[in-house]
Short mmCIF file of the C-alpha atoms (twelve columns), coordinates in Angstrom:
data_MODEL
# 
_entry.id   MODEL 
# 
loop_
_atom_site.group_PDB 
_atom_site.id 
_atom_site.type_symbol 
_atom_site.label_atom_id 
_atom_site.label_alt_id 
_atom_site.label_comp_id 
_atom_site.label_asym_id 
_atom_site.label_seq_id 
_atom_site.Cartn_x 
_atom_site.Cartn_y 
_atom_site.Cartn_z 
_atom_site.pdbx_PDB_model_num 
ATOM 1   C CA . UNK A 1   -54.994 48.038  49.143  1 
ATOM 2   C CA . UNK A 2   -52.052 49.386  50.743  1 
ATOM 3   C CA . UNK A 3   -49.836 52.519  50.871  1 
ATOM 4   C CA . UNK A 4   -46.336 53.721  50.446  1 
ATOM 5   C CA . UNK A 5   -44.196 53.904  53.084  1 
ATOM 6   C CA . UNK A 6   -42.513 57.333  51.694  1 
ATOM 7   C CA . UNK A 7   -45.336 59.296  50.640  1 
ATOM 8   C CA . UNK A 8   -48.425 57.494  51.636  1 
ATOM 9   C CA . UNK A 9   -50.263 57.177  48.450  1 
ATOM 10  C CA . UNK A 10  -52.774 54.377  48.413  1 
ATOM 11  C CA . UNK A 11  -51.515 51.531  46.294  1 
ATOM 12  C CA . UNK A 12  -52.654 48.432  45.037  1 
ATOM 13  C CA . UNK A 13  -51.570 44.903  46.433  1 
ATOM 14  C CA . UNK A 14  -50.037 44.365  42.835  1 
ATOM 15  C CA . UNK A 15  -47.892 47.279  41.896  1 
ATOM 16  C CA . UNK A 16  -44.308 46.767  42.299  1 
ATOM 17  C CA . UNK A 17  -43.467 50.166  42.549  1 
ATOM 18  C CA . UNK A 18  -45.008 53.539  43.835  1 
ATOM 19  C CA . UNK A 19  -45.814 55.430  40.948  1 
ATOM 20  C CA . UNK A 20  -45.663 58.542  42.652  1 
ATOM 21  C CA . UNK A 21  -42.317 58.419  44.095  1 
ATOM 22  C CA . UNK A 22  -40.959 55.547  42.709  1 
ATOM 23  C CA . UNK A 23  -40.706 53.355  46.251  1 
ATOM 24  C CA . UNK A 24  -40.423 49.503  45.792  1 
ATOM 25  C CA . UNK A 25  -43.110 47.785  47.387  1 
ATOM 26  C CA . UNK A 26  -42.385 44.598  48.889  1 
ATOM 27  C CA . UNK A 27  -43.838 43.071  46.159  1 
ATOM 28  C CA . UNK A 28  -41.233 44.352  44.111  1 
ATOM 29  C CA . UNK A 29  -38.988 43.657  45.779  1 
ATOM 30  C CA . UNK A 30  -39.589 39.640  45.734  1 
ATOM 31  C CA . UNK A 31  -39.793 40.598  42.305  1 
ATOM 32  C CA . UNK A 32  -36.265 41.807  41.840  1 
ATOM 33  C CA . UNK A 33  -34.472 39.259  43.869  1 
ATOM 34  C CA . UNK A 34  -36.399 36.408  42.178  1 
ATOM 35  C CA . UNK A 35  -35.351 38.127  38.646  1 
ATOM 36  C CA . UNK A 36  -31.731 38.664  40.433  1 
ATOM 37  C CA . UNK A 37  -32.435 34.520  40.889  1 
ATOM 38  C CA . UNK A 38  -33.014 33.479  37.701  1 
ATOM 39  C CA . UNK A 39  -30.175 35.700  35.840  1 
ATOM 40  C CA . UNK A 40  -27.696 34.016  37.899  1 
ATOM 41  C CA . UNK A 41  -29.288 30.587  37.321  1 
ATOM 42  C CA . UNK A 42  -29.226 31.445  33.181  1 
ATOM 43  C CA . UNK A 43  -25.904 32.583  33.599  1 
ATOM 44  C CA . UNK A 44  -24.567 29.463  35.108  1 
ATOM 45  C CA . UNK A 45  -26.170 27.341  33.136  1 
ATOM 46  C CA . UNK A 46  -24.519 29.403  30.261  1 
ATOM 47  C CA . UNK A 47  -21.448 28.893  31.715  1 
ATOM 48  C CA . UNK A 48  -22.099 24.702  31.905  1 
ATOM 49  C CA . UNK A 49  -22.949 24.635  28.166  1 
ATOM 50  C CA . UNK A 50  -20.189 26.452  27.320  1 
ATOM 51  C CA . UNK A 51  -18.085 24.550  29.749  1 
ATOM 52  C CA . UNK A 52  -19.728 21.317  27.701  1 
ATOM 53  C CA . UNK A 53  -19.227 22.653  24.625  1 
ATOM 54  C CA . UNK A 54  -15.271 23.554  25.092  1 
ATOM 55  C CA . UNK A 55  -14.995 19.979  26.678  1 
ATOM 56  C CA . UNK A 56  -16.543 18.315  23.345  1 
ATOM 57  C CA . UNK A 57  -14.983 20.239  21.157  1 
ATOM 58  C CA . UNK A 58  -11.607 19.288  22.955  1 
ATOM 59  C CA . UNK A 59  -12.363 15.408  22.630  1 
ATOM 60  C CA . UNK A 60  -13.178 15.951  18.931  1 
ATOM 61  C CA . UNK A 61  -10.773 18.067  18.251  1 
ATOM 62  C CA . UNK A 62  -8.508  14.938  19.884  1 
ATOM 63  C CA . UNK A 63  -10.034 12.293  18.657  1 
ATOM 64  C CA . UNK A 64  -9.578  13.315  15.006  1 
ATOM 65  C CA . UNK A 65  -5.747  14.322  15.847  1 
ATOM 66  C CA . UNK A 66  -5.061  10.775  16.859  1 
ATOM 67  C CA . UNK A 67  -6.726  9.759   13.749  1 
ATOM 68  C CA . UNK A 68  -4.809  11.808  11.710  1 
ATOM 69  C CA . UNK A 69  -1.830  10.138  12.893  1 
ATOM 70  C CA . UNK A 70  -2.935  6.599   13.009  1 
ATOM 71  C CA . UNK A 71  -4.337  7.044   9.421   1 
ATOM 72  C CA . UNK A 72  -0.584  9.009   8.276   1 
ATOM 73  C CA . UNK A 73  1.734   6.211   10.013  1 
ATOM 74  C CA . UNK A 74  0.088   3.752   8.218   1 
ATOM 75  C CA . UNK A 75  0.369   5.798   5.084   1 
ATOM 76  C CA . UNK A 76  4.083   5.392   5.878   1 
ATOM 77  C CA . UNK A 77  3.890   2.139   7.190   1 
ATOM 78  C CA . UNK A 78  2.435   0.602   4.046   1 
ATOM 79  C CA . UNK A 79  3.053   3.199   1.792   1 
ATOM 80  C CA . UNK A 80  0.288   3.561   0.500   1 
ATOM 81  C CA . UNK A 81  -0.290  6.933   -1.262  1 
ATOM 82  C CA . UNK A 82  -3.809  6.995   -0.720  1 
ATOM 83  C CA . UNK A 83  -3.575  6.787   3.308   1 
ATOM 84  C CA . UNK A 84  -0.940  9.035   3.625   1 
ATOM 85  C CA . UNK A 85  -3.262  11.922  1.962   1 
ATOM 86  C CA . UNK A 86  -6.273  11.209  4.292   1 
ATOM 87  C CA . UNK A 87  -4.040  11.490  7.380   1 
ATOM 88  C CA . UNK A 88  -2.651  14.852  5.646   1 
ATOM 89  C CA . UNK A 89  -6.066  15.854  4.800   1 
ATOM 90  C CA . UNK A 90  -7.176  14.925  8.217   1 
ATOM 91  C CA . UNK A 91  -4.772  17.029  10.319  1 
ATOM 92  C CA . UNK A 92  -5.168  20.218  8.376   1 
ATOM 93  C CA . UNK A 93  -9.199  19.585  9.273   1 
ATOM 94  C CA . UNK A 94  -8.055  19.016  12.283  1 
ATOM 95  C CA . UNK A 95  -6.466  22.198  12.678  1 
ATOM 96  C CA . UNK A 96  -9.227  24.571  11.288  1 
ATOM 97  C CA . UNK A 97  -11.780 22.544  13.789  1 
ATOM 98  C CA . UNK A 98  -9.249  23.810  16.600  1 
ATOM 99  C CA . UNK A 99  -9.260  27.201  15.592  1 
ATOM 100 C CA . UNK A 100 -12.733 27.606  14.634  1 
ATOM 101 C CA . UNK A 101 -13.570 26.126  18.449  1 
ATOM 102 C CA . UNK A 102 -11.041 28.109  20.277  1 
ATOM 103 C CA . UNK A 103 -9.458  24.986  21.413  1 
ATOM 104 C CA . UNK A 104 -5.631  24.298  21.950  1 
ATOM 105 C CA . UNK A 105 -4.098  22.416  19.417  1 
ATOM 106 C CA . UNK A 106 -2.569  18.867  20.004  1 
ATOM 107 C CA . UNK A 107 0.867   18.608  19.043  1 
ATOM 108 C CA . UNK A 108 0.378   15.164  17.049  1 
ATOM 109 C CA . UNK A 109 -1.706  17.257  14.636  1 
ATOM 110 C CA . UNK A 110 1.747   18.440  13.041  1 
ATOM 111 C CA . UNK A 111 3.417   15.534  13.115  1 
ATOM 112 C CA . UNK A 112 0.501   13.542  11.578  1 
ATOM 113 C CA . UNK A 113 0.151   16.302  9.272   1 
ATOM 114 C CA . UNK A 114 3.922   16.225  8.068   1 
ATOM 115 C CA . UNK A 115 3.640   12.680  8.110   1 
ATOM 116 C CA . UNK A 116 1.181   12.103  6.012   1 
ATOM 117 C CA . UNK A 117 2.962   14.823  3.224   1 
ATOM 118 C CA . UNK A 118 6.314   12.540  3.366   1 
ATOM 119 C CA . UNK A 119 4.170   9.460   3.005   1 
ATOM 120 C CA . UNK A 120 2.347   10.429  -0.069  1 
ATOM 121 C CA . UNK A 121 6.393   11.769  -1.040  1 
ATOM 122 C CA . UNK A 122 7.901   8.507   -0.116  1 
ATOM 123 C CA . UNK A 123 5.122   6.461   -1.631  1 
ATOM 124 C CA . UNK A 124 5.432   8.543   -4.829  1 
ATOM 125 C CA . UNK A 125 8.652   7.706   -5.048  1 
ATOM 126 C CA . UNK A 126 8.364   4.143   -4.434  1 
ATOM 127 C CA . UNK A 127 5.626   3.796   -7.186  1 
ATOM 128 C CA . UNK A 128 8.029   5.824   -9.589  1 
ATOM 129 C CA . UNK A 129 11.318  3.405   -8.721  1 
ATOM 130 C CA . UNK A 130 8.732   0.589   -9.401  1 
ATOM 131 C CA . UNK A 131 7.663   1.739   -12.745 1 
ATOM 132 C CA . UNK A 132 11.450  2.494   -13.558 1 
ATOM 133 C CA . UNK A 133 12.748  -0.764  -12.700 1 
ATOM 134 C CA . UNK A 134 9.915   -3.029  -14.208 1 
ATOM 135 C CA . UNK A 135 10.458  -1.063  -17.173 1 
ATOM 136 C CA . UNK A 136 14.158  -1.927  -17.448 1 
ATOM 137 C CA . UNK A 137 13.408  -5.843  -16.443 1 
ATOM 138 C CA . UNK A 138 10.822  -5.497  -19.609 1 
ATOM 139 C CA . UNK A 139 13.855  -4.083  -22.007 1 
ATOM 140 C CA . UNK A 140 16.371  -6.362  -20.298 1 
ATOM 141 C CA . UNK A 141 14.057  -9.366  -21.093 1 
ATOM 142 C CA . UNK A 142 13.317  -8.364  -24.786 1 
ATOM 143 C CA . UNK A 143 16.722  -8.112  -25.286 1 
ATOM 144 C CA . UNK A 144 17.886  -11.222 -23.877 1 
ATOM 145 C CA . UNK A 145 15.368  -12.795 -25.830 1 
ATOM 146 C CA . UNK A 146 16.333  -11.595 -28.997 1 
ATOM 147 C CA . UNK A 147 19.534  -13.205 -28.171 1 
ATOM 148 C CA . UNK A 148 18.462  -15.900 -27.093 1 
ATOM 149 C CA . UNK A 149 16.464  -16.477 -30.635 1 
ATOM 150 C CA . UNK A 150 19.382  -15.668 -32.564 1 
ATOM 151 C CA . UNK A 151 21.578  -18.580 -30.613 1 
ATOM 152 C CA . UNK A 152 18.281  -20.639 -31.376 1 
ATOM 153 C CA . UNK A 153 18.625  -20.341 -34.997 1 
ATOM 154 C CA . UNK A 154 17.948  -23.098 -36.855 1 
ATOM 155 C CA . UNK A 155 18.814  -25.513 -34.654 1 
ATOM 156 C CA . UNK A 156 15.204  -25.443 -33.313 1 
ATOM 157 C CA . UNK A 157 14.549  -27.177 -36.975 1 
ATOM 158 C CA . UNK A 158 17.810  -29.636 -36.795 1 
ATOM 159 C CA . UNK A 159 16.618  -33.476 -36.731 1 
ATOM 160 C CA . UNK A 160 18.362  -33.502 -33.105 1 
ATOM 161 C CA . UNK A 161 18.123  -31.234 -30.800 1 
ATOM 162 C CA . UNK A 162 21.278  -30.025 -29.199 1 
ATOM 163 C CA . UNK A 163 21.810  -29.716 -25.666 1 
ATOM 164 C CA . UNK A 164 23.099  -25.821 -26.436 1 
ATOM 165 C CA . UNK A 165 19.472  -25.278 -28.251 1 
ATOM 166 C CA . UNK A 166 17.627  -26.661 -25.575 1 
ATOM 167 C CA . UNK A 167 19.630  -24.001 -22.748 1 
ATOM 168 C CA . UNK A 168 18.064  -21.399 -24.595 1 
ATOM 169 C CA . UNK A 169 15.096  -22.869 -25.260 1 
ATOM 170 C CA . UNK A 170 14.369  -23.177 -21.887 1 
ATOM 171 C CA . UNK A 171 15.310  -19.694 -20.688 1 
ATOM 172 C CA . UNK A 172 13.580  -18.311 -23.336 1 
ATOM 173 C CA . UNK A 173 10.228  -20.572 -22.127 1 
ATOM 174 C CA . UNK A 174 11.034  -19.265 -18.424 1 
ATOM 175 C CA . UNK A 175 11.800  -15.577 -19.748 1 
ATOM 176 C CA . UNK A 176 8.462   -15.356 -21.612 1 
ATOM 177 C CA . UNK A 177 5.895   -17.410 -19.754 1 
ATOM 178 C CA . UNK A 178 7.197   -17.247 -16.114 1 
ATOM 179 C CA . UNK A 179 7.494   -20.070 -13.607 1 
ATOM 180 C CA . UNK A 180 5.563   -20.950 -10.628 1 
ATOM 181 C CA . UNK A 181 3.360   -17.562 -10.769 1 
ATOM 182 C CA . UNK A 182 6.286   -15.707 -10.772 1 
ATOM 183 C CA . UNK A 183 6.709   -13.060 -13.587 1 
ATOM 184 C CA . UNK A 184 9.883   -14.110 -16.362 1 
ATOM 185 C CA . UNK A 185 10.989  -10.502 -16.294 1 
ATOM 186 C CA . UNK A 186 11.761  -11.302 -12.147 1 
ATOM 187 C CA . UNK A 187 13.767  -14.473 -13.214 1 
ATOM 188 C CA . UNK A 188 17.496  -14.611 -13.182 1 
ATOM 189 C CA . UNK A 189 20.793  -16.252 -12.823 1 
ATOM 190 C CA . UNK A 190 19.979  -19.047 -15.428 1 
ATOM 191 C CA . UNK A 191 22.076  -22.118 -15.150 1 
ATOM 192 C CA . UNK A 192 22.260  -25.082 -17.431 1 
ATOM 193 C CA . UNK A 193 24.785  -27.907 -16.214 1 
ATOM 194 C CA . UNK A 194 22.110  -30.776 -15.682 1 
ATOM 195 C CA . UNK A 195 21.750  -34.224 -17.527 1 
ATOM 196 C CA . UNK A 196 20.429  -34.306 -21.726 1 
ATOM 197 C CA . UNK A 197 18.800  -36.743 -23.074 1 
ATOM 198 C CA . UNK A 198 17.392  -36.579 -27.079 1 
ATOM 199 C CA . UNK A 199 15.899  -38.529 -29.123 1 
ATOM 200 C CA . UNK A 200 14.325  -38.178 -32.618 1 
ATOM 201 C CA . UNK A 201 11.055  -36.334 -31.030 1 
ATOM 202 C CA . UNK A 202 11.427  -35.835 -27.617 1 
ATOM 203 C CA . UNK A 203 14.057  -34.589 -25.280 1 
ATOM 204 C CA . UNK A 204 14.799  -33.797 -21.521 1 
ATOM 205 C CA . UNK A 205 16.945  -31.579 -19.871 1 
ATOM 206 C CA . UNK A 206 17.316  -32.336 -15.824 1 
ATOM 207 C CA . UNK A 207 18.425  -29.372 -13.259 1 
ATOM 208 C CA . UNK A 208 18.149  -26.906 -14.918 1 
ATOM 209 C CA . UNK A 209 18.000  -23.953 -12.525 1 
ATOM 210 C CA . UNK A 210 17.194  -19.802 -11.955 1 
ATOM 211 C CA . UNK A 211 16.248  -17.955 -9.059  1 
ATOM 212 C CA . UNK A 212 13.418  -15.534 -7.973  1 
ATOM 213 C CA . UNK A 213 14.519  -13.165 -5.390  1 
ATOM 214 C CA . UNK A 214 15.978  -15.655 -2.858  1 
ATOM 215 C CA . UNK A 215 14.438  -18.519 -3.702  1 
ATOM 216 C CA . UNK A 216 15.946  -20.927 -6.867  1 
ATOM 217 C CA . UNK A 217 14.081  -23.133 -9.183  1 
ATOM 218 C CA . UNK A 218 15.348  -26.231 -9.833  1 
ATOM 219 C CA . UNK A 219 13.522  -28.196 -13.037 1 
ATOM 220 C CA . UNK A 220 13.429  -30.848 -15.555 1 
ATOM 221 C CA . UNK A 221 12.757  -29.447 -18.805 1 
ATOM 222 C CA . UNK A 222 11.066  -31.384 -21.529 1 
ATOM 223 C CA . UNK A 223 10.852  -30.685 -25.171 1 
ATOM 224 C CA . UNK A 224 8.516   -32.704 -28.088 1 
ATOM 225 C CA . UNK A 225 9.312   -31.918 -32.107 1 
ATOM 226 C CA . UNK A 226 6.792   -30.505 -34.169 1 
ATOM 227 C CA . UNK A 227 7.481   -28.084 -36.905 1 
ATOM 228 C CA . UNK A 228 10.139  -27.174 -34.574 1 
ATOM 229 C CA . UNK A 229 11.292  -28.102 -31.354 1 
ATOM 230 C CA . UNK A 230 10.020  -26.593 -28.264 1 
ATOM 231 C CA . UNK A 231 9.600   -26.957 -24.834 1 
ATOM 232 C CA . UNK A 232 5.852   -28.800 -23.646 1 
ATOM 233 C CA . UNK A 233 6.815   -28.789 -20.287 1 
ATOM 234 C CA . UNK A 234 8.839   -27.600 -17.264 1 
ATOM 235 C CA . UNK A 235 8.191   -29.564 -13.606 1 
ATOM 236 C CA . UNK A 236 10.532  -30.198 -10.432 1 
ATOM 237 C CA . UNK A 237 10.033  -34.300 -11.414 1 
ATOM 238 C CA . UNK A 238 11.082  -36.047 -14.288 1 
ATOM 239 C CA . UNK A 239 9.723   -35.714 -17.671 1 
ATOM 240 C CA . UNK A 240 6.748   -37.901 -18.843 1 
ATOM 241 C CA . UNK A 241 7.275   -41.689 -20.269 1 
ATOM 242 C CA . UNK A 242 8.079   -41.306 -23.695 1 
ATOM 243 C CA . UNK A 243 10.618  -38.865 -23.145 1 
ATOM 244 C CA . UNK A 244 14.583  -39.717 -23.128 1 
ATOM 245 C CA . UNK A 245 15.636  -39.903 -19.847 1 
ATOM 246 C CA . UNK A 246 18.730  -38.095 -19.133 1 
ATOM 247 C CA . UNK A 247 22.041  -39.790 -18.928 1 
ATOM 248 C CA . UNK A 248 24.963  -38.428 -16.624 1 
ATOM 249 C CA . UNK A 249 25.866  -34.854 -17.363 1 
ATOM 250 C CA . UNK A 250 27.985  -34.553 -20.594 1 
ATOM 251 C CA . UNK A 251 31.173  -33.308 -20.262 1 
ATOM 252 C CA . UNK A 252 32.010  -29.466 -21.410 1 
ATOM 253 C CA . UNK A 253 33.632  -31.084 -25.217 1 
ATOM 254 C CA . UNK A 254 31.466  -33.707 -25.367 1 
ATOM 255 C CA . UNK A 255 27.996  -31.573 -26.084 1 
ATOM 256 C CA . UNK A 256 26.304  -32.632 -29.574 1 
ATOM 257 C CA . UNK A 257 25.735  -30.156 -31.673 1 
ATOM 258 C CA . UNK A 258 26.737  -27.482 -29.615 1 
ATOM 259 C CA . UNK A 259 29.014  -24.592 -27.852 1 
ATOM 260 C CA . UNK A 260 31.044  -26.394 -24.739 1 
ATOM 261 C CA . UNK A 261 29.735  -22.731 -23.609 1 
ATOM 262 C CA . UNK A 262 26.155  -23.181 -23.466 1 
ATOM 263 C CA . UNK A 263 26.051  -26.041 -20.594 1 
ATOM 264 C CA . UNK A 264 27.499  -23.040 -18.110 1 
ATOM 265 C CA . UNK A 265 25.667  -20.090 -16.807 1 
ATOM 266 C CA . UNK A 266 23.965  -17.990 -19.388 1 
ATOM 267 C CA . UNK A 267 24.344  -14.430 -18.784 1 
ATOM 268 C CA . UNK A 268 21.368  -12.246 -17.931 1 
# 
């Protein structure tokens, strides 16, 4: 037992307080400072996690801002459509992960964000230029190919075939099937001034040349009679045995059985 210092009521050795006039005992008061202790010890440790928490959210908040902009250059880069809309869709996340965390915004965050909204533009328009012009090199195609047919005519039946016949027989093989892996509607800027050679089934047609891009073809052309005549093969070396072999280039009057014309360029 023990009693209060103030009014001298007999207390126990556990009571914090008097309960008569309210004095702390010094039990108490270890009591208060060690409850003084611990506040101050939550409260800092409050203070760290929150600390922590700012400090991850900051690094996130970063991390994601660079990828926003990595992911929206390449968009650009490439342009590719698809990329361009992840970094878009990346920064706006980006954003509302800021905001939501109280954290300061990085500045790349807009400029991956309006990055990645002209790369899905640009790429848009890209992929609509490309649909444009393929669709033009399809009509421009059909159309020289109907022209070429009618110049054709029925000199793809004639017992001999003429070097003007086999021009356009051989654009029209490049037009339609391609050369090389290369698409006919990309091929241009035909040319047909090599060597002829015919027989009664076979014929040959040397140097004859087009271009893809910046590169230019130049190939031997060999045709075989059937129900028509037609062209079995086009290589960069000389037709197969069997086949006329080309003699020096005719001159521009000299052509048999056709146009002086048709050993120049043919148009597009």
């Amino acid at each position: 037992m023990t009693t209060c210092k103030r009014c001298g009521a007999a207390l126990a050795l556990t009571v914090n307080a008097c309960p008569y006039c309210g004095l702390t005992t010094p039990l108490g008061e270890v009591a208060h400072h060690r409850a003084e202790f611990d506040a101050r010890g939550r409260a800092h440790s409050e203070r760290v996690a929150a600390s922590q928490a700012e400090e991850a959210a900051r690094v996130r908040v970063a991390k994601l801002a660079s990828q926003a902009l990595l992911w929206s250059a390449a968009g650009t880069a490439l342009c590719c459509l698809p990329l361009g809309l992840v970094g878009a869709a990346q920064a706006a996340q980006t954003r509302s992960l800021a905001r939501s965390q109280n954290v300061a915004l990085p500045a790349r965050v807009a400029v991956a964000f309006w990055l990645g909204i002209a790369s899905c533009m640009l790429s848009t328009a890209v992929a609509t230029w490309a649909f444009v012009d393929s669709r033009h090199e399809r009509h421009r195609v059909a159309a020289r190919t109907a022209q070429l047919e009618r110049e054709i005519g029925a000199g793809a039946s004639a017992p001999t075939l003429a070097r003007a016949v086999a021009c356009a027989l051989a654009e029209q093989r490049a037009l339609k099937v391609g050369y090389d892996g290369e698409p006919g509607e990309r091929l241009d800027d035909f040319t047909c001034v090599g060597r002829f050679a015919a027989g009664t089934d076979s014929a040959s047609l040397e140097d004859f040349s087009f271009r893809y891009s910046s590169t230019t073809f130049n190939v031997s052309t060999c045709f075989k009679r059937g129900a028509i005549w037609y062209v079995s093969d086009m290589r960069t070396g000389a037709c197969p045995t069997g086949v006329p072999v080309a003699g020096p280039a005719a001159s521009a009057g000299a052509l048999p059985g056709g146009p002086a014309s048709a050993a120049g360029k043919q148009p597009n």
